[in-house]
C-alpha positions in Angstrom: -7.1 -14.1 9.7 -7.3 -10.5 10.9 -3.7 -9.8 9.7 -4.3 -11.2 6.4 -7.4 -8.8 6.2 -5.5 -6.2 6.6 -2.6 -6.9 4.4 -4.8 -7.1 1.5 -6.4 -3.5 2.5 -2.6 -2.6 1.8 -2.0 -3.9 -1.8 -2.4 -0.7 -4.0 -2.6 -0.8 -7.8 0.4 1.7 -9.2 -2.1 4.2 -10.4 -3.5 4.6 -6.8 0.0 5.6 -6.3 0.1 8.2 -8.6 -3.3 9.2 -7.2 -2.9 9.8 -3.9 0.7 9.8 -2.6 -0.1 12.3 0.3 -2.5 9.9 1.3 -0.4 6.9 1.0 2.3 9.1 2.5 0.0 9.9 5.8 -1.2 6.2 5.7 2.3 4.9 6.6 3.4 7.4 9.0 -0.2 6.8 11.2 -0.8 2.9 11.1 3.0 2.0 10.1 1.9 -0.9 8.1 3.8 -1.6 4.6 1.6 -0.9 1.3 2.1 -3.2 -1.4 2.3 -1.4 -4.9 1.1 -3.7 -7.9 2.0 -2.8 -12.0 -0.2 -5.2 -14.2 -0.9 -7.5 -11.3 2.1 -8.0 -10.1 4.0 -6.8 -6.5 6.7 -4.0 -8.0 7.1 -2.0 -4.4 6.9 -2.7 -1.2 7.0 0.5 0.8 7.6 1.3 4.7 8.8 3.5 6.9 
């Protein structure tokens, strides 16, 4: 349940993207957990590093 709490802190709506890719960008490199980009409610992106 924990790791499906956390996955769904990851899903990101494309403008959040647009928003705050530094943020986003330190995000990843600290916790190393993908985020989940969505366009019009739907996955598009699916980033990592």
């Amino acid at each position: 349940m924990e790791r499906l709490m956390r996955l769904t802190d990851q899903v990101k709506p494309i403008s959040y993207l647009n928003r705050e890719n530094a943020q986003i960008t330190k995000n990843l490199t600290e916790s190393g957990e993908p985020i989940i980009i969505t366009q019009n409610g739907e996955a598009r992106l699916v980033a990592s590093l």
